[in-house]
Residue frames as a rotation matrix with the C-alpha (Angstrom) as fourth column:
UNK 1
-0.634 0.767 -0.094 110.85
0.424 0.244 -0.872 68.57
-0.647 -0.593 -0.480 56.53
UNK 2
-0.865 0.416 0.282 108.05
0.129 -0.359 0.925 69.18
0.485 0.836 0.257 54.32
UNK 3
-0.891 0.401 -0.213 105.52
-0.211 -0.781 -0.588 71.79
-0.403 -0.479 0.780 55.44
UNK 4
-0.810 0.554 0.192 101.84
0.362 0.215 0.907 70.57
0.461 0.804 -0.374 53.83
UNK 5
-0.986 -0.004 -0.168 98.80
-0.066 -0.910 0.410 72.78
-0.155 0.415 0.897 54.19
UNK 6
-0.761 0.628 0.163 95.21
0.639 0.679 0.361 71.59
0.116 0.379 -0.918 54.53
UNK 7
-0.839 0.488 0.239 91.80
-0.415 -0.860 0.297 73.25
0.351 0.150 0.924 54.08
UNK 8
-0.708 0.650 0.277 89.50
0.371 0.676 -0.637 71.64
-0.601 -0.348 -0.720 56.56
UNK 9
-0.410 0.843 -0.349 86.95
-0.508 -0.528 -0.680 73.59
-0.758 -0.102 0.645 55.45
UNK 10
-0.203 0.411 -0.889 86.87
-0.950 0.138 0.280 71.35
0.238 0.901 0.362 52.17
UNK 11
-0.969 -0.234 -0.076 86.53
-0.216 0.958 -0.190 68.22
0.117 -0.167 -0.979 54.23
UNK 12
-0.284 0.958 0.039 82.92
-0.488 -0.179 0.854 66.84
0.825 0.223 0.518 54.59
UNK 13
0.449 0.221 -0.866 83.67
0.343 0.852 0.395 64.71
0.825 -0.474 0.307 57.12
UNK 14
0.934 0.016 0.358 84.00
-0.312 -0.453 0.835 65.76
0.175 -0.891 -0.418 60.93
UNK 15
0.181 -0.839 -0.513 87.51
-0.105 0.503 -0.858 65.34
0.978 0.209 0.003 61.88
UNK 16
0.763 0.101 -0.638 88.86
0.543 0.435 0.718 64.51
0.351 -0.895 0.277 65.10
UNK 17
0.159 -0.904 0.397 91.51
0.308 -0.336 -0.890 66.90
0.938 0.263 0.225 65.79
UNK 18
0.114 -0.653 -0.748 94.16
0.991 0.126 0.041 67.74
0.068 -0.746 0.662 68.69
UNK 19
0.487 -0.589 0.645 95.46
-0.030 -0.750 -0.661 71.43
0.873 0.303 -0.383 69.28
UNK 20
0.413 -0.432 -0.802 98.54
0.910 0.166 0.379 71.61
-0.031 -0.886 0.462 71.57
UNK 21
-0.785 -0.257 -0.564 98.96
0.512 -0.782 -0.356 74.61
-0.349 -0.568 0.745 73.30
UNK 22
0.037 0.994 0.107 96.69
0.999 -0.039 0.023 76.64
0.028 0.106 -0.994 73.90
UNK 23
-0.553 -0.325 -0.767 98.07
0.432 -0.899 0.070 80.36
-0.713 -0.293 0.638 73.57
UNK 24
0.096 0.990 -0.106 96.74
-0.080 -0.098 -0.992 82.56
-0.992 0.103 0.070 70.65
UNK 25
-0.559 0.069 -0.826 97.79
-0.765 0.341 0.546 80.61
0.319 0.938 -0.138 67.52
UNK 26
-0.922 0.386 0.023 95.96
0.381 0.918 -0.105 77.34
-0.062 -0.088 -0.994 69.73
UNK 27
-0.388 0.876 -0.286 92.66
0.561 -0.021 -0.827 79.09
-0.731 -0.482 -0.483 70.63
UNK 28
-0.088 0.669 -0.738 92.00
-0.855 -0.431 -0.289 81.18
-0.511 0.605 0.610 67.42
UNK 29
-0.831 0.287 -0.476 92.44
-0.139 0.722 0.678 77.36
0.538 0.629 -0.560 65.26
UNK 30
-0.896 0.444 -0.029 90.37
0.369 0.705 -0.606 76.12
-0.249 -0.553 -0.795 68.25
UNK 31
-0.136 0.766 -0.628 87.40
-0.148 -0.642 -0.752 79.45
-0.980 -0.010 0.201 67.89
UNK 32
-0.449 -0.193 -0.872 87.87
-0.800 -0.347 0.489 78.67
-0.397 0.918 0.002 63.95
UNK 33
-0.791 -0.154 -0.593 87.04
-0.414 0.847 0.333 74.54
0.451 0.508 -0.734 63.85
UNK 34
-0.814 0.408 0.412 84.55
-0.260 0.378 -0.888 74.27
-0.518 -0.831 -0.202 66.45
UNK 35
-0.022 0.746 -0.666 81.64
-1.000 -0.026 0.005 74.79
-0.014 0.666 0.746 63.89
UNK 36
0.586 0.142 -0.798 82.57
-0.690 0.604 -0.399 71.73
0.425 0.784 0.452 61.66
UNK 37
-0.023 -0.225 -0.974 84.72
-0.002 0.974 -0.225 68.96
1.000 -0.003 -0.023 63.79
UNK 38
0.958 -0.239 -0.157 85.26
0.151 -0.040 0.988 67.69
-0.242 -0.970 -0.002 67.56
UNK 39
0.112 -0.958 -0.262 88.29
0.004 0.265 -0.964 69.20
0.994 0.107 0.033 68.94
UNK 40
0.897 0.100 -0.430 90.16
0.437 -0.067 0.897 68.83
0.061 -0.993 -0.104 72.08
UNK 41
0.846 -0.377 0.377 92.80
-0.292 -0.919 -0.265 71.34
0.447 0.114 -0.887 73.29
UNK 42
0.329 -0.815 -0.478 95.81
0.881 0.447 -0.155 70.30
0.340 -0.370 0.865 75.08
UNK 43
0.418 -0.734 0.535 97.92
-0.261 -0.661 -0.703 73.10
0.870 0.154 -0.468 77.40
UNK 44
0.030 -0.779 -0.626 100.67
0.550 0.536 -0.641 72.03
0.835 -0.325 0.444 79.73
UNK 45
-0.990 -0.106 -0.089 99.86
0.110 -0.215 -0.970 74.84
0.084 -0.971 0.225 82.39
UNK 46
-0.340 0.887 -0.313 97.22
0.828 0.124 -0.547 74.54
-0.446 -0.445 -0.777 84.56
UNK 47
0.281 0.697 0.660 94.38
0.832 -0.519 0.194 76.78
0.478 0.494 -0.726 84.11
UNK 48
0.910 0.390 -0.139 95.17
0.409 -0.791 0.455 78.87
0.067 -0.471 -0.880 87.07
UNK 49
0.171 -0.940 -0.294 98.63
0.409 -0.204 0.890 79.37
-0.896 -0.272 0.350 85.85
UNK 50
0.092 -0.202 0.975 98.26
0.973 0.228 -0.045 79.90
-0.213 0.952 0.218 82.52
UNK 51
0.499 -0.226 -0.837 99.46
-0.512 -0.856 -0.074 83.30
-0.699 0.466 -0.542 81.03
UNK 52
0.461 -0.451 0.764 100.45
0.887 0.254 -0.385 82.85
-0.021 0.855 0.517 77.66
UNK 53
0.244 -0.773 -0.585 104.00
0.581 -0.366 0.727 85.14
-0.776 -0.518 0.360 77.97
UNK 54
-0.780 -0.533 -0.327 104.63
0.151 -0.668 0.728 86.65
-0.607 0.519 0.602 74.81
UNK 55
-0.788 0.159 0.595 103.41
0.566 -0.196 0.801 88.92
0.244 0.968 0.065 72.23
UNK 56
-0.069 0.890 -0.450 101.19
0.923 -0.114 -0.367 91.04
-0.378 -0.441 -0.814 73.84
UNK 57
-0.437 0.166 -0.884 101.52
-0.660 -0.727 0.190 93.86
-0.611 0.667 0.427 70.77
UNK 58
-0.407 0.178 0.896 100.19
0.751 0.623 0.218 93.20
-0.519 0.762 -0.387 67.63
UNK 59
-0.917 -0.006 0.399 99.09
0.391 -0.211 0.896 94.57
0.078 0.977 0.196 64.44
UNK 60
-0.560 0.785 -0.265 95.40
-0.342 -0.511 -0.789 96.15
-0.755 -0.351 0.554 65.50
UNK 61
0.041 0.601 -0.798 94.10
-0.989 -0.087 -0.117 95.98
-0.140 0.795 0.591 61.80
UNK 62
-0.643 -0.462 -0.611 95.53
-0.504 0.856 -0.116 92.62
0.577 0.234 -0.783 61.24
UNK 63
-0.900 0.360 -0.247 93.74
0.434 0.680 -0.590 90.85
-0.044 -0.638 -0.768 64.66
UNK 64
-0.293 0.956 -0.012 90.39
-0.412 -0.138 -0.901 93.10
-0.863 -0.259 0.435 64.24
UNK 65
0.105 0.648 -0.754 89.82
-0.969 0.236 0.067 91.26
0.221 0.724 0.653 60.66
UNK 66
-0.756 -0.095 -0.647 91.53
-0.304 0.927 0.220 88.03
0.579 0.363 -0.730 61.69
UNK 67
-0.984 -0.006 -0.177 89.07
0.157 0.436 -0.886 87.98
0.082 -0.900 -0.428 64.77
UNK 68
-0.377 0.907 -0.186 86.48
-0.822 -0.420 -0.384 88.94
-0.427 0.008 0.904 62.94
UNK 69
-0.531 -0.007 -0.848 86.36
-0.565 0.749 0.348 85.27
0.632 0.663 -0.401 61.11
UNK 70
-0.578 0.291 -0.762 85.68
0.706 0.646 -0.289 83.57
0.409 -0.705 -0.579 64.72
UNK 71
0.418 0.775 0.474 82.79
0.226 -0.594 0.772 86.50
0.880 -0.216 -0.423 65.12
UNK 72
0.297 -0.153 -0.943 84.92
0.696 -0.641 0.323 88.75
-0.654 -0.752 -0.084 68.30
UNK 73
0.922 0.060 0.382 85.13
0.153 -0.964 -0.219 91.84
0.355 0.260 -0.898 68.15
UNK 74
-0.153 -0.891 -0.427 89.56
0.830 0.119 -0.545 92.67
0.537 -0.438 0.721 69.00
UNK 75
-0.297 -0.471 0.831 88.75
0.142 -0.882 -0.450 95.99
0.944 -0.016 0.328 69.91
UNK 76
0.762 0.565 0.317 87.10
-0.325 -0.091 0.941 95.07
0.561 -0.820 0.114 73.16
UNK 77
0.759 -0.439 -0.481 90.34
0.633 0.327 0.702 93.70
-0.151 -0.837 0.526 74.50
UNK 78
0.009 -0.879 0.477 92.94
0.632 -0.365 -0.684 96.47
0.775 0.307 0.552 73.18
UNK 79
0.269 -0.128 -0.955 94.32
0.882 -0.365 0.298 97.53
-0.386 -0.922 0.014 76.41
UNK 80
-0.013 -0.487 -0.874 96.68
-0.220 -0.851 0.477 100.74
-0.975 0.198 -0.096 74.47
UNK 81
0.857 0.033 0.515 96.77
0.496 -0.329 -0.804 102.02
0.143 0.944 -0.298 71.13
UNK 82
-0.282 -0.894 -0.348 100.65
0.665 -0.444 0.600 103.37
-0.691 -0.062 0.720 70.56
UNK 83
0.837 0.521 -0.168 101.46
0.371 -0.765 -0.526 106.32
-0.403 0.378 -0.834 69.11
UNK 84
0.471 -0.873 -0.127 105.12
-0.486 -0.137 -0.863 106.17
0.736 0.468 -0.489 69.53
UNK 85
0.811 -0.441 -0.385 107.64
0.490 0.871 0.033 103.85
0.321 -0.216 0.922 69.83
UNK 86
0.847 -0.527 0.065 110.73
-0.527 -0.850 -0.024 105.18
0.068 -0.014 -0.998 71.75
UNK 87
0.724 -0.649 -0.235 114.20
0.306 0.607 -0.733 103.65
0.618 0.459 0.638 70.84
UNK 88
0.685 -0.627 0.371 117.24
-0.658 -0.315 0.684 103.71
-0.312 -0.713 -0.628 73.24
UNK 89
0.709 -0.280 -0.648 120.36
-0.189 0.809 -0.557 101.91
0.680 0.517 0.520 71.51
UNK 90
0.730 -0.500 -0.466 123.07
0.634 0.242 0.734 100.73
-0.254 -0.831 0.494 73.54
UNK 91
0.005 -0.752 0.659 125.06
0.896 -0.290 -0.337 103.01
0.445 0.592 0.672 71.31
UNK 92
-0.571 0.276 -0.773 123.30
0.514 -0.614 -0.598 105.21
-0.640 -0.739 0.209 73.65
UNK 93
-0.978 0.177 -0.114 121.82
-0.210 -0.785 0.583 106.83
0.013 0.594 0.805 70.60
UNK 94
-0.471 0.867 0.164 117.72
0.567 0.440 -0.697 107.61
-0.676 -0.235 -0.698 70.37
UNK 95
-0.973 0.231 0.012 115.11
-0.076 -0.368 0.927 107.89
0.218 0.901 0.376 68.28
UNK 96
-0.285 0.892 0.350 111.39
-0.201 0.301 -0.932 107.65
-0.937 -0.336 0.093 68.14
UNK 97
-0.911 0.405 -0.082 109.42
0.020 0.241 0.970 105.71
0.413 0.882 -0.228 65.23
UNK 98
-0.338 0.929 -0.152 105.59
-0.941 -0.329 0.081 106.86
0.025 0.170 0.985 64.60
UNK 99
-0.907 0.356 0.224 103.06
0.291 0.916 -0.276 103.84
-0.304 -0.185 -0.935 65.01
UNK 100
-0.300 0.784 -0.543 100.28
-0.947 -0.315 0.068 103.27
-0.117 0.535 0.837 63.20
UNK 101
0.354 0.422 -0.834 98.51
-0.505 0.837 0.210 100.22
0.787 0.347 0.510 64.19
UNK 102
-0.474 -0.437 -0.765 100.46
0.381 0.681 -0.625 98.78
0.794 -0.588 -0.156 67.45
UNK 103
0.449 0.654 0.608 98.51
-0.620 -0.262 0.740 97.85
0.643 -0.709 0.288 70.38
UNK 104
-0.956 0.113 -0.269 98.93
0.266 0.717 -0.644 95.45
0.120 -0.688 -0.716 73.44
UNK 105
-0.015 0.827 -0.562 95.75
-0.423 0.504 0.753 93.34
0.906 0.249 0.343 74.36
UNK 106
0.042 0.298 0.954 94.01
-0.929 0.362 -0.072 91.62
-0.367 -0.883 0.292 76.92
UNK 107
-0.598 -0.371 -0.710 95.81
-0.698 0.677 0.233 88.56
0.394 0.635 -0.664 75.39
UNK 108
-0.942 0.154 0.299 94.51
-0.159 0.580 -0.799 86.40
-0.297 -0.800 -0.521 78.52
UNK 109
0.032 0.980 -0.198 90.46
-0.290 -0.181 -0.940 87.16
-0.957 0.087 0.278 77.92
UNK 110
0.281 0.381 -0.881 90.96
-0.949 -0.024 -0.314 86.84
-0.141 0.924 0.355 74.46
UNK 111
-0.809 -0.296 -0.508 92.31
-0.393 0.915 0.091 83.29
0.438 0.273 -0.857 74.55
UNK 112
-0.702 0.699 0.136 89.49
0.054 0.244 -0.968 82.69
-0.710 -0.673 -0.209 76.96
UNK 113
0.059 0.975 -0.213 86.90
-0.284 -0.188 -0.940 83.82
-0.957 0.116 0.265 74.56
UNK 114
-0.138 -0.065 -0.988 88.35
-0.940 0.322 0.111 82.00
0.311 0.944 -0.105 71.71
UNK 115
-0.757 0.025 -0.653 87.92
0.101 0.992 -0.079 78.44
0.646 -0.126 -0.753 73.57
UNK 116
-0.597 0.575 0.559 84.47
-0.702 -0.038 -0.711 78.91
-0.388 -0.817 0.427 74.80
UNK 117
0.788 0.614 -0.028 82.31
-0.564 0.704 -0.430 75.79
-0.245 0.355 0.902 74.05
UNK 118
0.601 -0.275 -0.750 85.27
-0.493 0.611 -0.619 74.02
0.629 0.742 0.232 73.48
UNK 119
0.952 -0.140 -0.273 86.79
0.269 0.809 0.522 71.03
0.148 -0.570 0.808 75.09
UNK 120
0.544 -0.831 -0.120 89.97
-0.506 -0.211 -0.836 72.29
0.669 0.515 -0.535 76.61
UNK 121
0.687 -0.412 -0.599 92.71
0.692 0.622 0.366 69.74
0.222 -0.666 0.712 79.04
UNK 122
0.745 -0.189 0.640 94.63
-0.406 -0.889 0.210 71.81
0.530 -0.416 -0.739 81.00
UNK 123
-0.059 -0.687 0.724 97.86
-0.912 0.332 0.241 70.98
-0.406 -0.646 -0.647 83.03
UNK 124
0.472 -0.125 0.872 98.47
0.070 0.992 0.104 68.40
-0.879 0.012 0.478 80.51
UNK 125
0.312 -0.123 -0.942 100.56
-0.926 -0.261 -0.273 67.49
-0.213 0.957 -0.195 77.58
UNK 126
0.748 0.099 0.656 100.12
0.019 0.985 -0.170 63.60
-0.663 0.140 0.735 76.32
UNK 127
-0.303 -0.912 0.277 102.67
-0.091 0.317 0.944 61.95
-0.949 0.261 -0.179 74.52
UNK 128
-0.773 -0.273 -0.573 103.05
-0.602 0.029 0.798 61.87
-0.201 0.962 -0.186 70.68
UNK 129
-0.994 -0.108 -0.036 101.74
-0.099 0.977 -0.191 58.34
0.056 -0.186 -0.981 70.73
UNK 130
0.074 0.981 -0.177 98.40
0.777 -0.168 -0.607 58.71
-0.625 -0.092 -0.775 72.50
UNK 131
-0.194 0.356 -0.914 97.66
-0.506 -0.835 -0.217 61.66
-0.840 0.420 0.342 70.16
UNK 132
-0.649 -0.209 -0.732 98.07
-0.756 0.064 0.652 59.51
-0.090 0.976 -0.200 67.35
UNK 133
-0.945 0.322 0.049 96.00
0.320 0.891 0.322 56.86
0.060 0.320 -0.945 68.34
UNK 134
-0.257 0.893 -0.369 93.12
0.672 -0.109 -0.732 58.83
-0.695 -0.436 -0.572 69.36
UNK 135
0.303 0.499 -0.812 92.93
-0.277 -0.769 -0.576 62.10
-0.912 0.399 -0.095 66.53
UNK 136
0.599 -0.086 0.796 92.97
0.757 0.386 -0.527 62.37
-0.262 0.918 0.296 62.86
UNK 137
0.390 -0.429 0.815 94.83
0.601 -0.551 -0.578 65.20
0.697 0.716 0.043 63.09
UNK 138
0.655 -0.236 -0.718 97.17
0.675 -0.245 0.696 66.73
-0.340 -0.940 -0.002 65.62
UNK 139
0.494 -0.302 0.815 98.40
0.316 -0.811 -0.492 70.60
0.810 0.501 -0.305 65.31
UNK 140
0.129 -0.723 -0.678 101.35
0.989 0.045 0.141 71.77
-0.072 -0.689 0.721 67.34
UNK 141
0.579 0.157 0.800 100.66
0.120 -0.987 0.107 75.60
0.806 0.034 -0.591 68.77
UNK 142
0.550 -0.355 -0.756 103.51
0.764 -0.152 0.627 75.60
-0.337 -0.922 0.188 71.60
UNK 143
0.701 -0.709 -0.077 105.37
-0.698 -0.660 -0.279 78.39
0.147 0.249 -0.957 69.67
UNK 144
-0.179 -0.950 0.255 109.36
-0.984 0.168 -0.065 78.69
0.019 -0.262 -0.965 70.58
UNK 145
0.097 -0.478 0.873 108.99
-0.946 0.228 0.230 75.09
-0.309 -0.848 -0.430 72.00
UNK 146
-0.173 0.075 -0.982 107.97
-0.817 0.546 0.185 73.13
0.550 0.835 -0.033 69.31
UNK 147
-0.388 -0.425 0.818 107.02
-0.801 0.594 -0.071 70.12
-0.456 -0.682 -0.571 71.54
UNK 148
0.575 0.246 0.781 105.73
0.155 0.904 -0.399 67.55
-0.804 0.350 0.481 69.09
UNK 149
0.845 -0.530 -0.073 107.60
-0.304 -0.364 -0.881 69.36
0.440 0.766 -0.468 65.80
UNK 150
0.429 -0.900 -0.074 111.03
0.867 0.433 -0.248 69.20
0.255 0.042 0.966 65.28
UNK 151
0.408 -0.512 -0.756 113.61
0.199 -0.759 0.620 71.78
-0.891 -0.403 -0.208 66.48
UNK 152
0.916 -0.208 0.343 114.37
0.295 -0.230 -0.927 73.66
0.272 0.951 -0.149 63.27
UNK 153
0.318 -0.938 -0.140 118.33
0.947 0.322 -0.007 73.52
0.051 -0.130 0.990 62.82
UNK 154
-0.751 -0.570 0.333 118.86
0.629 -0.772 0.097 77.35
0.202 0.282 0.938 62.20
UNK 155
0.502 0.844 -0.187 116.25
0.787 -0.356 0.504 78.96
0.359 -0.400 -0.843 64.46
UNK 156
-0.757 -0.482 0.442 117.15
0.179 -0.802 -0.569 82.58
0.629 -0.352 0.693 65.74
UNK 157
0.355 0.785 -0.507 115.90
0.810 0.011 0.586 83.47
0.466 -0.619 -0.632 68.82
UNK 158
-0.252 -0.421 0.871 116.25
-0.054 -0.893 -0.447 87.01
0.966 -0.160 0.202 70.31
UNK 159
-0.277 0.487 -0.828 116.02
0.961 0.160 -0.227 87.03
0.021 -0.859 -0.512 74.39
UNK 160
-0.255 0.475 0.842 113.91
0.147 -0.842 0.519 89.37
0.956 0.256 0.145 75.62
UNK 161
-0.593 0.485 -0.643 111.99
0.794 0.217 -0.568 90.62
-0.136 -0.847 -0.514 78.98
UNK 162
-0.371 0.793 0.483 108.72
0.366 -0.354 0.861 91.81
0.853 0.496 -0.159 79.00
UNK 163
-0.900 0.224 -0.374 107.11
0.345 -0.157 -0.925 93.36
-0.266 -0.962 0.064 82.20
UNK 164
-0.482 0.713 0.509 103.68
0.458 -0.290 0.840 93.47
0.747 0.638 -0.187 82.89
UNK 165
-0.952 0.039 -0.303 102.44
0.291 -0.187 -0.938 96.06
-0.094 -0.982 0.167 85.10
UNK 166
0.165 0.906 -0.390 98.48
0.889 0.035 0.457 97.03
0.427 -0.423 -0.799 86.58
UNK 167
-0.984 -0.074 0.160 97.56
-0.005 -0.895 -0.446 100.90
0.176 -0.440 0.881 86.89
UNK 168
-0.863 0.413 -0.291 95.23
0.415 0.252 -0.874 101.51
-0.288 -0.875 -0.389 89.10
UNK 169
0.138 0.593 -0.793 93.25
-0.466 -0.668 -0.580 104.01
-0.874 0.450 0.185 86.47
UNK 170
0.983 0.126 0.136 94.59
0.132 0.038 -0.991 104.33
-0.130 0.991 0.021 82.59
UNK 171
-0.097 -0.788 0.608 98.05
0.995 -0.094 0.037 103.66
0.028 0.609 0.793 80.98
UNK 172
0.466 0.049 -0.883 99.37
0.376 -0.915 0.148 106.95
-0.801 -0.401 -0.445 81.99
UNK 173
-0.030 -0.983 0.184 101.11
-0.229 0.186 0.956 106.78
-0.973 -0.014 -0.231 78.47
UNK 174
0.895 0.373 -0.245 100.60
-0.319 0.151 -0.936 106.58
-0.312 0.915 0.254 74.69
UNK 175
0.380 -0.680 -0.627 103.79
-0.890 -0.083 -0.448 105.33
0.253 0.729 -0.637 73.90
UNK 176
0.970 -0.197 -0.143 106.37
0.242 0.853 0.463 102.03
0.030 -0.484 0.875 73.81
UNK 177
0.608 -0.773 -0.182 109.89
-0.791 -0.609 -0.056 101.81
-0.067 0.178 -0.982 74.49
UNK 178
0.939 -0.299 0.170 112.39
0.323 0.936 -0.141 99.17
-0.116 0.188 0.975 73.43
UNK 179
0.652 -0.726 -0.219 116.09
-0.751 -0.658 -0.055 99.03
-0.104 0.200 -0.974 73.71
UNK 180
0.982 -0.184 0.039 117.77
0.188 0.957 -0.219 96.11
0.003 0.223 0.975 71.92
């Protein structure tokens, strides 16, 4: 499969483009193109179901410059700033690794406020087909599921479980804890 790379930004002409899924690799392309073509969004759960499920760390420095491009500010949605990560192996053995830069986010809001002003279809995901006859370009953001892309033949996938819980004040807590 060959991987190819385009710079809309050099295109003079408005493009029609697709994004499917709408999580946050769909809604920062979406907060990025609005300017300069028509797009329309595509995500398979309704609106009032959506929760985009994973990844709710990230890199702080990394999302406050990439989110500065589509003019937000990240630091209004960083729920926690870590401080330390605590490790628990199954070997039973622990550790703790310093952090410098991991947060978790109001992932939700921030996909919201990357698809404002923009056309998005909810509780829907059109076939291949009708995409092609209708955009000049059609970008596949379902993550893991790849649902227009191929399934890559030697994908590694780690399960996980994530839990997301609601204190009634402030993250009683500066720290994360993972045990793989």
């Amino acid at each position: 499969m060959d991987i190819v790379f385009i710079r809309l930004e050099w295109t003079s002409a408005e493009l029609k483009i697709a994004v499917c899924g709408i999580g946050v690799a769909g809604s920062y392309l979406l907060s990025r193109l609005k300017k300069d073509h028509e797009l329309v969004g595509f995500e398979r759960m309704p609106e009032e179901r959506h929760d985009s499920i994973c990844a709710w760390g990230t890199c702080k420095p990394r999302m406050v410059e990439l989110c500065a491009k589509s003019g937000v500010d990240f630091n209004k949605y960083v729920i926690h700033d870590g401080k330390n990560m605590y490790v628990e192996m199954n070997s039973g053995e622990k550790f703790n690794i310093g952090l410098h830069g991991l947060c978790t986010y109001n992932k939700i809001q921030l996909i919201k406020d990357f698809t404002k002003g923009c056309k998005v279809n909810y509780g829907v995901s059109p076939k291949l087909e009708d995409l092609e006859a209708e955009f000049d370009i059609i970008v596949d953001c379902s993550g893991f599921h790849r649902v227009y892309l191929p399934k890559l033949e030697k994908d590694f996938f780690l399960p996980t479980y994530e839990y997301k819980i609601e204190y009634e004040d402030k993250v009683p807590y500066d720290d994360f804890f993972i045990k793989p």
